[in-house]
C-alpha positions as CSV (number, residue, x, y, z in Angstrom):
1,X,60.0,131.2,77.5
2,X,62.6,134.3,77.8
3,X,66.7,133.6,77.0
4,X,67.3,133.8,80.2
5,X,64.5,131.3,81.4
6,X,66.1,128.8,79.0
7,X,69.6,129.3,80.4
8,X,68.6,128.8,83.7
9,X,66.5,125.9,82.6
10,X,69.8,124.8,80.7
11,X,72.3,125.0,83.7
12,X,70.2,123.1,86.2
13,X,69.7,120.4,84.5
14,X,73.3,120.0,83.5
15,X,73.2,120.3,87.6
16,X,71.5,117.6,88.3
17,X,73.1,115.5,85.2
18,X,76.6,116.1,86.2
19,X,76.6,116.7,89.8
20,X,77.9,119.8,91.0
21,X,81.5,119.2,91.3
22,X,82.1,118.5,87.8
23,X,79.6,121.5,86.8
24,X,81.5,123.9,89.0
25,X,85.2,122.3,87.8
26,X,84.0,122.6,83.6
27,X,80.7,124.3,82.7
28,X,80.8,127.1,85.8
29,X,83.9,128.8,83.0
30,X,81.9,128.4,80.0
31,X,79.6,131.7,79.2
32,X,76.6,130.8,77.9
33,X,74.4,132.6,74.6
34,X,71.5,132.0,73.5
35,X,70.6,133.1,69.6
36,X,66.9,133.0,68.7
37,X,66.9,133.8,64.8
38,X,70.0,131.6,64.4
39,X,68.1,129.2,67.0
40,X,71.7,128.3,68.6
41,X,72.7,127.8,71.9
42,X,76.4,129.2,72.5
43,X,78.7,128.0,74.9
44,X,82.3,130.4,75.2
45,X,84.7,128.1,76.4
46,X,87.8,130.7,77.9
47,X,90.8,127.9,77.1
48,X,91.4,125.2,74.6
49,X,91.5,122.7,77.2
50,X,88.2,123.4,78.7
51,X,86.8,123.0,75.4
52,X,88.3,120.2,74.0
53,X,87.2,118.4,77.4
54,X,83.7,119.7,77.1
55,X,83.1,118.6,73.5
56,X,84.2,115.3,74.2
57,X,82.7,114.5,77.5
58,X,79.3,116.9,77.1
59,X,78.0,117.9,73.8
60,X,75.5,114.9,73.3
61,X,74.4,115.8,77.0
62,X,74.1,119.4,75.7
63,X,72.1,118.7,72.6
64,X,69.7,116.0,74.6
65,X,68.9,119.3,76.9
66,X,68.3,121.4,74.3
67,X,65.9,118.9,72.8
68,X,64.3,117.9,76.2
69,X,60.5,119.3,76.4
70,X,61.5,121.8,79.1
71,X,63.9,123.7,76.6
72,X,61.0,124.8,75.1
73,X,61.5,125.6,71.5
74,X,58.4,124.5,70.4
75,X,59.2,122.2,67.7
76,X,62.2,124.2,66.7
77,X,66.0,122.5,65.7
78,X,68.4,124.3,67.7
79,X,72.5,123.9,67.6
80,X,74.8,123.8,70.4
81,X,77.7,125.3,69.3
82,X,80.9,125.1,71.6
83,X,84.2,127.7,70.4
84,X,87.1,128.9,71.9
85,X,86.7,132.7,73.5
86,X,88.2,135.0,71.4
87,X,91.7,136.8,72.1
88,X,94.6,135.5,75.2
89,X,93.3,134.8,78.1
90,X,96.3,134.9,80.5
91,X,96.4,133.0,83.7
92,X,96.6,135.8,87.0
93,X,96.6,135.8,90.1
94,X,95.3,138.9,93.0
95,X,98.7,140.4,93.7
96,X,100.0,139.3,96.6
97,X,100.9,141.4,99.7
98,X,103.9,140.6,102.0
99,X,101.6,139.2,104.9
100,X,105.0,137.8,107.0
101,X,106.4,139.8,110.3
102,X,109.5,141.8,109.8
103,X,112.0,140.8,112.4
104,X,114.4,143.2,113.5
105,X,117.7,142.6,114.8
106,X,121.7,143.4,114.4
107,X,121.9,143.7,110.7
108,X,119.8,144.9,107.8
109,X,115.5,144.2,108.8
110,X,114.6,140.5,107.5
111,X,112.0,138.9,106.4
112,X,111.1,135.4,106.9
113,X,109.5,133.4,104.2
114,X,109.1,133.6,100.4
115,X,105.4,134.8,100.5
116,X,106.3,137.8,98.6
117,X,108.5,136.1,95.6
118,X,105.8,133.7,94.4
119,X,105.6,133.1,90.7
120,X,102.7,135.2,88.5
121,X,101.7,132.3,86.4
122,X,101.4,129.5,88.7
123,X,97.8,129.2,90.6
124,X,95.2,126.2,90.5
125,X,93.5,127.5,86.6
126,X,97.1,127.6,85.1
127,X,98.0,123.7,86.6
128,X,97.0,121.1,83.9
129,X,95.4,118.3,85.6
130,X,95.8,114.7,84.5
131,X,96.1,111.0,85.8
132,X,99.5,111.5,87.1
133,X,99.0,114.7,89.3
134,X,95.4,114.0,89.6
135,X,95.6,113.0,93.2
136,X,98.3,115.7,93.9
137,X,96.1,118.3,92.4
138,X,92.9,117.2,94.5
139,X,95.0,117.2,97.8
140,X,96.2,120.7,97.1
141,X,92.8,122.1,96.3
142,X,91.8,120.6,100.1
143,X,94.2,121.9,101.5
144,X,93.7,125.7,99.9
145,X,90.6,125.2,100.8
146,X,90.3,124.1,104.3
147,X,93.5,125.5,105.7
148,X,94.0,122.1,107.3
149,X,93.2,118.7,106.6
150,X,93.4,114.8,108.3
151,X,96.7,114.1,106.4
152,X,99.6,116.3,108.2
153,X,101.9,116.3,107.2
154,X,101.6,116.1,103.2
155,X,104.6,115.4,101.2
156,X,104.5,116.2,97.5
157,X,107.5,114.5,96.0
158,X,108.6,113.7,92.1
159,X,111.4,114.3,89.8
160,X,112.6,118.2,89.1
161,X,110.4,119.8,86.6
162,X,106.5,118.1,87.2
163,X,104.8,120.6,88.9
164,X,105.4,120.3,92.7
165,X,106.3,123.9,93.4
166,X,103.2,125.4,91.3
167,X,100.9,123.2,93.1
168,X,102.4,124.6,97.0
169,X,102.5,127.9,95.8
170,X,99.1,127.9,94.4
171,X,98.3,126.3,97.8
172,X,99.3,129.9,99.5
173,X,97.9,132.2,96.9
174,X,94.4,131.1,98.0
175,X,95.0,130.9,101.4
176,X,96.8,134.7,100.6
177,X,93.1,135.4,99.0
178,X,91.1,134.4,101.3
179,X,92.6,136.8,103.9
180,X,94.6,134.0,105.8
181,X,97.8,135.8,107.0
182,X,99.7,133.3,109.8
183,X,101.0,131.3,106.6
184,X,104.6,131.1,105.0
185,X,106.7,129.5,102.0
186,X,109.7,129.5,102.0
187,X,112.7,127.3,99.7
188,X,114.8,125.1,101.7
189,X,117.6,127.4,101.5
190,X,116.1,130.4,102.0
191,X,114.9,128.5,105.6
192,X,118.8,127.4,106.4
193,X,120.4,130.8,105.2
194,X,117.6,132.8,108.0
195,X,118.3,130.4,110.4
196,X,121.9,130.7,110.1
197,X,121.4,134.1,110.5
198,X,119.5,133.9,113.5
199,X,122.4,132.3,114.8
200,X,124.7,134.6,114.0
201,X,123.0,137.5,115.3
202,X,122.1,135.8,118.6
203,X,118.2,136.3,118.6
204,X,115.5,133.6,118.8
205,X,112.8,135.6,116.4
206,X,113.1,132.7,113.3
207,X,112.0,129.9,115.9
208,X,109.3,132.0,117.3
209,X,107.9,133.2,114.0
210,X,108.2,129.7,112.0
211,X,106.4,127.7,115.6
212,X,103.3,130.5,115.6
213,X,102.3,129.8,111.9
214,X,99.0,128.4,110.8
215,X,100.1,126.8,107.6
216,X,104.2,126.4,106.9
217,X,105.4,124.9,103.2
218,X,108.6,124.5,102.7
219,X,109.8,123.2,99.2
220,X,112.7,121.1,98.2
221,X,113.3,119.9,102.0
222,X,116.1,117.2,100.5
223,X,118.6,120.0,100.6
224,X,118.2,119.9,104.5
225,X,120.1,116.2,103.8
226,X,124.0,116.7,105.6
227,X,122.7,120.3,107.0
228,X,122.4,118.9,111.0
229,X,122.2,122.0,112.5
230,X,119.1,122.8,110.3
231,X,117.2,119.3,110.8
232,X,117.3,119.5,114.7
233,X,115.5,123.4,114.0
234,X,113.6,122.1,111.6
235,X,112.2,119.0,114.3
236,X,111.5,120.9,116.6
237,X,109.3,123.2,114.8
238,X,107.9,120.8,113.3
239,X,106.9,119.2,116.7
240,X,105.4,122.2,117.7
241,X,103.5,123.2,114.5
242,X,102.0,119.1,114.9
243,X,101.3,119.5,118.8
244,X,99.1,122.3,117.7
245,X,97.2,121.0,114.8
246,X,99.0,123.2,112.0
247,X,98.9,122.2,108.8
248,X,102.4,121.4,107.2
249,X,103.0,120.8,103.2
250,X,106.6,119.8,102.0
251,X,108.1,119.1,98.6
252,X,111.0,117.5,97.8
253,X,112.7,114.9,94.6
254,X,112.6,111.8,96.4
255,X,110.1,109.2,98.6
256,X,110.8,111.4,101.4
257,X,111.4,108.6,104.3
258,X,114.1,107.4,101.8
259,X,116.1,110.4,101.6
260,X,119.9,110.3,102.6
261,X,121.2,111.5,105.3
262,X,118.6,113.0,107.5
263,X,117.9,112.5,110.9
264,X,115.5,109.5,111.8
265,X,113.2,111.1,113.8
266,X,112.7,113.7,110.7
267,X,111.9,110.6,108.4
268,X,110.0,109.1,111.1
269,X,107.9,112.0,111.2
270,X,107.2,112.0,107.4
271,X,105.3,109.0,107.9
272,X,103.2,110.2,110.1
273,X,100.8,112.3,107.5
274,X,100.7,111.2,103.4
275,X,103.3,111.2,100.8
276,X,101.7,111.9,97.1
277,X,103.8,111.6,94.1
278,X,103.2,113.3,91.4
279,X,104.0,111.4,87.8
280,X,105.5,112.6,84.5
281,X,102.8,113.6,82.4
282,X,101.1,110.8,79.6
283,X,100.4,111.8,76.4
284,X,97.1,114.1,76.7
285,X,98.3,116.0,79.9
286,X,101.2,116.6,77.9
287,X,98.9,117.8,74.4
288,X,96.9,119.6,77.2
289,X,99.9,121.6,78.7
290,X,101.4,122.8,75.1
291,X,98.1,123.6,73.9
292,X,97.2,125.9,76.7
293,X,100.9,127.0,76.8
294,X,100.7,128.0,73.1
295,X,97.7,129.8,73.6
296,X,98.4,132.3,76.7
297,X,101.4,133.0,73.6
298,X,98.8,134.1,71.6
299,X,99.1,130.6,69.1
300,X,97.3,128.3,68.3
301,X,98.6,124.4,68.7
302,X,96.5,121.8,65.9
303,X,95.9,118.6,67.8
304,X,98.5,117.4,65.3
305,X,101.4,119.4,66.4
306,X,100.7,119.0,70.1
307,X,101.1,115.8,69.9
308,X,104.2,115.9,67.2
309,X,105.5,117.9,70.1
310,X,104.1,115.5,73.2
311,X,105.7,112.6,71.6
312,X,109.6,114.2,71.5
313,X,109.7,115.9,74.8
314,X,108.0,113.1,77.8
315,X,110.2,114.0,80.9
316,X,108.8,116.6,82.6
317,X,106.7,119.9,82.4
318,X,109.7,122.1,82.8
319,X,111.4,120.9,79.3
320,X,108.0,120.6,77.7
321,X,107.5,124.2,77.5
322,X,111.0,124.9,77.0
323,X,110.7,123.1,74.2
324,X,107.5,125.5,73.3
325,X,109.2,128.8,74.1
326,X,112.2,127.6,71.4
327,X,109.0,126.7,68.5
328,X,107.0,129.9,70.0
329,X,110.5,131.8,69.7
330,X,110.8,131.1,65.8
331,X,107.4,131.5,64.7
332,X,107.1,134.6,66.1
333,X,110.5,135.2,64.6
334,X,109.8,134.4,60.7
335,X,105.9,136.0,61.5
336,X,104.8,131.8,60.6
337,X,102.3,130.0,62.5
338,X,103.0,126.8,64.2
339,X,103.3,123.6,62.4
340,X,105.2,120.9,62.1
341,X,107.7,122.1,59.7
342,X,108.3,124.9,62.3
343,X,108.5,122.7,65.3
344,X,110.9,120.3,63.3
345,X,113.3,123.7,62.6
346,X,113.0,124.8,66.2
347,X,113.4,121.6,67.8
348,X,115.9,119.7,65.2
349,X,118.6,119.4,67.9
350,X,116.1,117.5,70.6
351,X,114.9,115.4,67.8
352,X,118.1,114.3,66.4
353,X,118.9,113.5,70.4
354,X,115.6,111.7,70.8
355,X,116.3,109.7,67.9
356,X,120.0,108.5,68.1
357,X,119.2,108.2,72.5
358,X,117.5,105.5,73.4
359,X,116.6,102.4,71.9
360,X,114.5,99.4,72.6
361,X,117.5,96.7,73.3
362,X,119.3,99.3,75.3
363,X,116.2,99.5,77.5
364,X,116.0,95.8,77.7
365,X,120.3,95.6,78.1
366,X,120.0,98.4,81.3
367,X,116.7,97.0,82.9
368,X,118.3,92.9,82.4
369,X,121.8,94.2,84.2
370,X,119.9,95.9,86.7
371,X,118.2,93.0,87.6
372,X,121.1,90.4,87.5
373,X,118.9,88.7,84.8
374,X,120.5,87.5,81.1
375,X,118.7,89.4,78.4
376,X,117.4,86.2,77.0
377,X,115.4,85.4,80.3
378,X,113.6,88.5,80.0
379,X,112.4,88.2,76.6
380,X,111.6,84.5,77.2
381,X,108.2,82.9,77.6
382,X,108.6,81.9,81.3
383,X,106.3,83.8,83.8
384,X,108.7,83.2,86.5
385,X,108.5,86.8,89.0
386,X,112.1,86.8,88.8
387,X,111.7,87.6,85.4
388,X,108.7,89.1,85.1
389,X,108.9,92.0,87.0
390,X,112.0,92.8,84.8
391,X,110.3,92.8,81.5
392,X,107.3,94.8,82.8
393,X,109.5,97.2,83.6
394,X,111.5,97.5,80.5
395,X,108.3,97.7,78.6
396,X,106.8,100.4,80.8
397,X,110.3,102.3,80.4
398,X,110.0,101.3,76.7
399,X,106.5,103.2,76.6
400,X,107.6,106.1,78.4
401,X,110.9,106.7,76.8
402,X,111.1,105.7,72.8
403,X,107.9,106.6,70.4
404,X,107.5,102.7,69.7
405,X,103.7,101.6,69.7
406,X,102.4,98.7,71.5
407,X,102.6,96.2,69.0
408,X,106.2,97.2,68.2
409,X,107.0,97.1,72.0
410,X,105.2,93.4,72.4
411,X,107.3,92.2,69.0
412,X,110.9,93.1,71.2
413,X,109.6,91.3,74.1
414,X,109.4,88.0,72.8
415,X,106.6,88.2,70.4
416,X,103.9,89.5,72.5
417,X,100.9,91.0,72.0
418,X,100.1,94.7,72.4
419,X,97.4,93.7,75.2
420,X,100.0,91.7,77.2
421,X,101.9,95.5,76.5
422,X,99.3,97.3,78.5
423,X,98.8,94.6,80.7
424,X,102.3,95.1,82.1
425,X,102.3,99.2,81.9
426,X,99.0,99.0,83.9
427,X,100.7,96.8,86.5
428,X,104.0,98.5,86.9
429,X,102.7,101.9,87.8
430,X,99.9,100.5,90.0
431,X,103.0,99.0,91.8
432,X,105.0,101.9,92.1
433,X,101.9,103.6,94.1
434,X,102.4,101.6,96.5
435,X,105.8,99.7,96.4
436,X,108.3,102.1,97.5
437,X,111.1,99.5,96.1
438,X,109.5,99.6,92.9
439,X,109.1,103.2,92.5
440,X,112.9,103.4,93.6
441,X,113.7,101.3,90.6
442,X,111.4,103.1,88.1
443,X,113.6,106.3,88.9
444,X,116.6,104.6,89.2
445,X,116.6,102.8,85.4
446,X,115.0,106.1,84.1
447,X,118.4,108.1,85.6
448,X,120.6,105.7,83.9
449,X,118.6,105.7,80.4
450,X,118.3,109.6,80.3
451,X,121.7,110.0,81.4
């Protein structure tokens, strides 16, 4: 049998092991080798991520195929050897063309959108995917995909800093790709400051252009909140983009039918399609992110010092690799690699915050006064859902906020075991899916706690 015969044979029946969608998410970007006087198979991964996922999840499902009859080594003991591709692989995107109409009028020539300023890093291969944007990230992809989809509109909303914007604009660089042109994004304010403009210069062409499109996204959409004049454009467009079956994607901080003062038939209107929040990243999305991060920096990230670095910075993506650049920043400076003597230097400021910040009884103080609940009622034996719900939350909060383990969290709490720990963590954020109120109060506690 010829290399090539034995990579085919290799690829199918990964095929038909893993389905296709996995094959084509994971092994489609691995190259594959094949070394006869070595008598290794080679498999290029072109990230870390991809192979630190592939090594865990397939290589006993590798080396079963390669022992497998139809391998055909006759009798031979191969290895399957997974490694990272040599040199940076940076994340690009196809550069993309202005694909708006230019509107003409009294004035300087406009253009309406943001198709032209999108960012050069963000696209679907650069976005780390884990549990908490797993569901945003899958929506997204359909969308890109399919131009238009049964959920419309689609609301994308979390905190500043998880991800929300990369995921919309990735959205229009592959519609941009695949030769879709009827499509804009545009900011909030860039929308209000051309339709104040419109106003000003009499003409009607910002309502025409925005009501022919295919596929509008417009991110941040609380700062239309207070802007009246803006929300009544804004409905009507939106009317006449829905009457026709366009697709519409919006971002913004908040659950979007609970945001302050806009118009009711706007939050009405919200409801109609699918809101999708997106998470702060756990542990491994956030080992994921820094690792891939350090890499397109031409670094390499030990497991170790990911995590080192994980388990200081858990608010949002946007600080996580700030945090990086700052580590990144000194290394490159004093020609050292990364490690956690580095990372401590670079980052001794945060750590010393992190350290001296929060606290376990201040968690349990905040979360009991929230509640109306003496502190001693939370931490007590009784299941009573008046004081339940308050010490699942705390410990949830407790998890997400200090660097205390389980059992260290369950010993605060009354004496309680680390399962009883999970227990609650696992039931909290299934509620917050779908328990508006308890989502609300998540957000709310963490606001108070982070300051």
């Amino acid at each position: 049998m010829s290399q090539q015969e034995r990579l085919t044979f290799f690829a199918n029946a990964l095929r038909k092991q893993i389905g296709e969608a996995d094959y084509g998410k994971w092994i489609s970007r691995l190259e594959f080798a094949c070394d006869d006087k070595a008598r290794q198979l080679e498999l290029v991964a072109p990230n870390p991520l991809i192979k630190r996922w592939v090594v865990h999840n397939y290589l006993s499902l590798f080396r079963d195929i390669v022992r497998s009859k139809g391998f055909d080594l006759q009798g031979e003991e191969w290895e399957v050897k997974v490694r990272q591709k040599s040199g940076v692989v940076k994340a690009t995107t196809r550069p993309v063309k202005q694909t708006a109409p230019t509107v003409s009028s009294v004035g300087p020539q406009r253009v309406f959108s943001d198709n032209q300023n999108l960012s050069r890093e963000w696209n679907f291969d650069s976005f780390i995917e884990g549990s908490s944007n797993k569901f945003a990230l899958t929506t997204a992809r359909d969308i890109a995909n399919k131009g238009v989809i049964d959920a419309n509109p689609v609301v994308f909303y979390s905190l500043s800093g998880m991800g929300k914007s990369h995921l919309v604009q990735s959205i229009i660089k592959h519609r941009l790709a695949l030769g879709v042109k009827n499509i804009a994004y545009v900011r909030s304010e860039r929308y209000f400051r051309e339709m104040f403009q419109s106003i000003t210069n009499h003409d009607d062409q910002f309502s025409v252009f925005y009501r022919k499109l295919d596929l509008l996204i417009i991110d941040d959409i609380q700062f239309f909140a207070g802007k009246h004049r803006t929300q009544d454009e804004f409905f009507h467009t939106f009317n006449s983009l829905y009457e026709r079956g366009k697709q519409m994607v919006f971002t913004c901080d908040t659950f979007p039918k609970g945001m302050k003062d806009i118009d009711i038939r706007i939050s009405s209107r919200f409801g109609m399609g699918i809101s999708v929040s997106i998470e702060p990243p756990d542990l491994e999305t956030r080992m994921a992110i820094l690792q891939t991060k350090a890499y397109s920096n031409n670094f390499e990230l030990s497991d170790d010092c990911a995590q080192y670095m994980a388990e200081i910075v858990k608010s949002n993506v946007r600080e996580l690799e700030g945090a990086l650049g700052n580590v990144v920043a000194r290394a490159r400076f004093h020609n050292r690699k990364i490690d956690i003597g580095i990372i401590k230097e670079a980052l001794s400021d945060l750590i010393a915050q992190v350290e001296r910040s929060i606290t376990l009884i201040q968690i349990q103080k905040v979360v009991s006064d929230y509640y109306h609940i003496k502190l001693a009622d939370m931490l007590s034996p009784s299941k009573s859902r008046s004081f339940t719900r308050p010490r699942q939350m705390a410990m949830l909060l407790a998890k997400e906020l200090t660097n205390k383990s389980l059992p260290e969290i369950g010993n605060e709490f009354g004496g309680r075991d680390h399962s009883t720990v999970i227990y609650a963590i696992q039931k909290m954020r299934e509620q917050m899916r779908h328990d508006q109120t308890v989502y609300n109060d998540y957000r709310n506690l963490e606001r108070v706690l982070l300051g």
